[in-house]
N, C-alpha and C positions, 0 to 999 in steps of 0.2 A: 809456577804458573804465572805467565805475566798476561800482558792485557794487549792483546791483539784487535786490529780494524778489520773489518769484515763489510766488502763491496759488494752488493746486490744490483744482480740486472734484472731486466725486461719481467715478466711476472713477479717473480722472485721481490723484485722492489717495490710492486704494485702492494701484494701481500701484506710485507710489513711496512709498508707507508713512509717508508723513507731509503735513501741508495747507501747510507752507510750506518753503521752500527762499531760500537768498543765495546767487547768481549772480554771476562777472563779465560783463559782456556790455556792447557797448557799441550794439546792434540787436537787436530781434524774433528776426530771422533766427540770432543767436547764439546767444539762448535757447533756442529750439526745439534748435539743433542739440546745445549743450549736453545737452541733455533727454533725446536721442535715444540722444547717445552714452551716458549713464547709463543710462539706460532704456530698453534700446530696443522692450519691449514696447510704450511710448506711439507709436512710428511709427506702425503702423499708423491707430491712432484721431486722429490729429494732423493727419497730412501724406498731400496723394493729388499724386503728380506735381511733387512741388517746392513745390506750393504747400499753403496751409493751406486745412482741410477747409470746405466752406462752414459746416456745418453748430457748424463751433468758434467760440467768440467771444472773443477777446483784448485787454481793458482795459488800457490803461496810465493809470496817477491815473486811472480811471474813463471817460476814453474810448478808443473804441471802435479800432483799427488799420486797420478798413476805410474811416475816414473823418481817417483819415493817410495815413503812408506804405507801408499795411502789413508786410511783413517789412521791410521799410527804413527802418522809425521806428527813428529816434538815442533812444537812452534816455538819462538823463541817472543819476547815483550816488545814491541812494536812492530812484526812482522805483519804484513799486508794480507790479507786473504781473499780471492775473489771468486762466487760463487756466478758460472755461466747455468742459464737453463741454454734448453736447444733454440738455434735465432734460423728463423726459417724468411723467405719471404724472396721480392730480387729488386 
């Protein structure tokens, strides 16, 4: 388990009151839960049924979690995490 940084946007950052956060977590799955347990206004917006919402996108060093392991990507001690809500607007 190392300690990973975790980038929050647009709601998401509003939420918990600040745009970054250092986490330990040694998965996805950890993060979030961490997240949840502090925050747990983010549940909802996050997670529908255990899993992550479609509409969230979750970077690690820049790629994407759906095209890993999703909640079950291993993170490794300073790898980046960035959590997108949906950015709508023009």
């Amino acid at each position: 388990m190392g300690l990973v940084s975790v980038r929050l946007f647009a709601n998401l950052r509003e939420i918990v009151g600040k745009p970054q956060l250092v986490l330990e977590a040694s998965t996805i799955r950890e993060v979030l839960t961490t997240l949840r347990s502090e925050h747990p206004a983010l549940q909802p917006l996050l997670c529908e049924d255990g899993d992550v919402r479609p509409y969230i996108t979750i970077l690690i060093n820049g790629n994407n979690i759906r095209d890993m392991d999703a909640l079950a990507t291993i993170l490794s001690d300073g790898d980046e995490v960035a959590i997108f809500p949906p950015v709508s607007g023009g």
